[in-house]
Each structure stands twice: as structure tokens, then as C-alpha cells.
N, C-alpha and C positions, 0 to 999 in steps of 0.2 A: 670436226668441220666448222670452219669459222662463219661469221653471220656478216652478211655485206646490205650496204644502204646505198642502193642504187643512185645517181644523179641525174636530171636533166639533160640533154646534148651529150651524154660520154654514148659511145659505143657499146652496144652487149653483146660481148664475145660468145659463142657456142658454150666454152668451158664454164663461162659465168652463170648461163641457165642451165648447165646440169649440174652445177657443182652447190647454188646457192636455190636456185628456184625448183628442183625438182627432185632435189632431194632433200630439200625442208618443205614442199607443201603436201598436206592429205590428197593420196590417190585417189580416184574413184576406178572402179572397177563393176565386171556385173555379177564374176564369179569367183574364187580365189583360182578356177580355172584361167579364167580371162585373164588375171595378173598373172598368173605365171607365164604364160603363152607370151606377153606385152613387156613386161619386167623381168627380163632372164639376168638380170645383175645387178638387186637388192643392193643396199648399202645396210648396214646396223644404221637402228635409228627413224626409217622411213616407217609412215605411217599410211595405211591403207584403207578406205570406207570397202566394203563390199556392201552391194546390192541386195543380192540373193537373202542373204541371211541377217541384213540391218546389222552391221556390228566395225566396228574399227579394227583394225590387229596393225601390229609394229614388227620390224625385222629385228630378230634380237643376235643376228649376223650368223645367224644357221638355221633359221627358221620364222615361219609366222607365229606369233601368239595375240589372244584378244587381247586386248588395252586394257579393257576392264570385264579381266574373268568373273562370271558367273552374273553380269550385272543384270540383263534382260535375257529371261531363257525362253527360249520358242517349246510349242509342244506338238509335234507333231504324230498322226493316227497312222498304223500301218494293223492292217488287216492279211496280208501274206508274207511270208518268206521277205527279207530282206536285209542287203549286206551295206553295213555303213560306211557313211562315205566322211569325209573333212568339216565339211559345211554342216554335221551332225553336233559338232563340238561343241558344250557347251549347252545344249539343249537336251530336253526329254522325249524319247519317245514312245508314244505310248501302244500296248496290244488293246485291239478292241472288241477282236473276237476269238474263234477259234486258235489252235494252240500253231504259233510260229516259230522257224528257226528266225536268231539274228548271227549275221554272219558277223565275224570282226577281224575286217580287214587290217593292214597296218595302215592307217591313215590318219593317227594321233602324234604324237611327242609327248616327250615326257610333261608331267603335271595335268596334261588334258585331261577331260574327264567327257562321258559321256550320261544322261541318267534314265532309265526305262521302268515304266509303270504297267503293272498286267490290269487293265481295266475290264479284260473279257474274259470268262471262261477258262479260256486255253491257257496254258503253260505259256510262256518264254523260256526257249532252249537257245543257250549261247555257244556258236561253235567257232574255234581259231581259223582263220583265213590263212594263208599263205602268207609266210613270215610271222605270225605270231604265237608266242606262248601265253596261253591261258591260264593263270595263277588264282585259285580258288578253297576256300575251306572243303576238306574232305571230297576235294574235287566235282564237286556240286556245279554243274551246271544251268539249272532252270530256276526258273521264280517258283517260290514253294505254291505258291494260290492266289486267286480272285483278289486283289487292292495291295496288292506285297508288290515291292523294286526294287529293283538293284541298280546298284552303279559299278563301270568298268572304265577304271583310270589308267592310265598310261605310267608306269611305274619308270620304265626306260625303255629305249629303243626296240620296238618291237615285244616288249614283257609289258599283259594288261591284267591288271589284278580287276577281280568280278567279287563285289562283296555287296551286303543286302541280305534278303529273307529268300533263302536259297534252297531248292529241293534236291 
């Protein structure tokens, strides 16, 4: 996509601000829900703020990924049952009491990662969502104890390896 320097008095045609102004400026959004819903025809290359979760991501012409993986990780407390979502990406989350499932939807790409810390008591039991295979040493599911994490990375499409201090 070529870079244009607008003029004075010329005309700006439709094609000109979608072609130069809107798909080289950073989107703002409130969710990567909200862009998808408002942006059904990404270009490679466009850059997007999300709200929700403070983070940049670029279309890498099949998908979203952060700008700058891994740079500020949120940490988030869950205390029941819960299945991850998109906006997970990238960040920790942590168990704070009692022993939870986490559900793992397919809602990564490949290289994503997600990381989880057992800060309470209970186990973390991780179980495949619909559409995914759960890739694990001696097929180990759970946090072995009390201050142990694991991380579950998106290996390829729908394939999430779970590695860490595993029971």
C-alpha cells in the first residue's frame, strides 16, 4: 500500500480515505469483539488499540496478533470454573482459592500463549473445549500444588500444548 501527502483544495475521494487514511491509522476499539463486529475486512498490516485489555495487535492478513508480545501482562483472579476467552492472551491468570476447572476454548493462534498461577489451595484442572487437542507430558492435566504454573501455548491451529509443574 503506497503512502500519499495530501494537498490543500484537491478533492478526497472515498477510495482515498480508505485506502490511505484508514488503513494506515491505529484503530481504537472497545473489544476485539467490537472490531470484529465494525472491521469485517482487515487488510495485512492494520494496527488496532483495544480498550478492554490496553494492548495494540496488527492484522498479520489471517489474523490478529499483539505488536508487542509478552510486553505488559495483566493478572487476572478467578475463584470458579472458567473458560478462556481471546482477550486472555498474553496474560496470567491466576486460581485464588479452591480447586477450578479452566476450560480451553479454541480462541488462540498459533505462538499465543496464555500463563496461570495456582495461588490458592485448589488444583487447576485444564480441560480441551470444543475443537481442541490438549498436548501434555504423560497427559497431566493439573498444577501439581500451592505457588506452581503452567502455561498453554497454541502450537497450531486448535493443537495447545500445557507445559509447567503438572500433576
Amino acid at each position: 500500500m503506497a503512502y500519499k501527502v495530501f494537498a490543500n483544495g484537491f478533492p478526497l475521494p472515498a477510495s482515498d480515505l480508505n485506502n490511505f487514511f484508514m488503513r494506515q491509522t491505529v484503530l481504537v476499539f472497545a473489544s476485539s469483539g467490537d472490531r470484529s463486529s465494525q472491521l469485517t475486512d482487515p487488510v495485512e498490516g492494520m494496527i488496532s488499540w483495544l480498550q478492554d485489555v490496553n494492548k495494540f495487535q496488527y492484522y498479520t492478513g489471517s489474523a490478529w496478533a499483539d505488536l508487542i508480545p509478552g510486553a505488559v501482562q495483566t493478572i487476572s483472579d478467578k475463584s470458579a470454573n472458567y473458560a478462556i476467552v481471546a482477550g486472555d492472551v498474553g496474560s496470567m491468570i491466576r486460581s485464588t482459592g479452591s480447586a477450578i476447572t479452566i476450560t480451553l476454548d479454541n480462541v488462540m493462534t498459533p505462538g499465543q500463549k496464555i500463563d496461570f498461577y495456582q495461588a490458592g489451595s485448589g488444583q487447576i484442572t485444564f480441560a480441551a473445549g470444543a475443537g481442541v487437542t490438549l498436548q501434555s507430558k504423560d497427559s497431566k492435566v493439573k498444577t501439581n500444588a500451592q505457588y506452581t504454573g503452567a502455561t498453554v501455548q497454541c502450537m497450531a491451529s486448535g493443537v495447545y500444548a500445557l507445559i509447567g509443574d503438572l500433576a
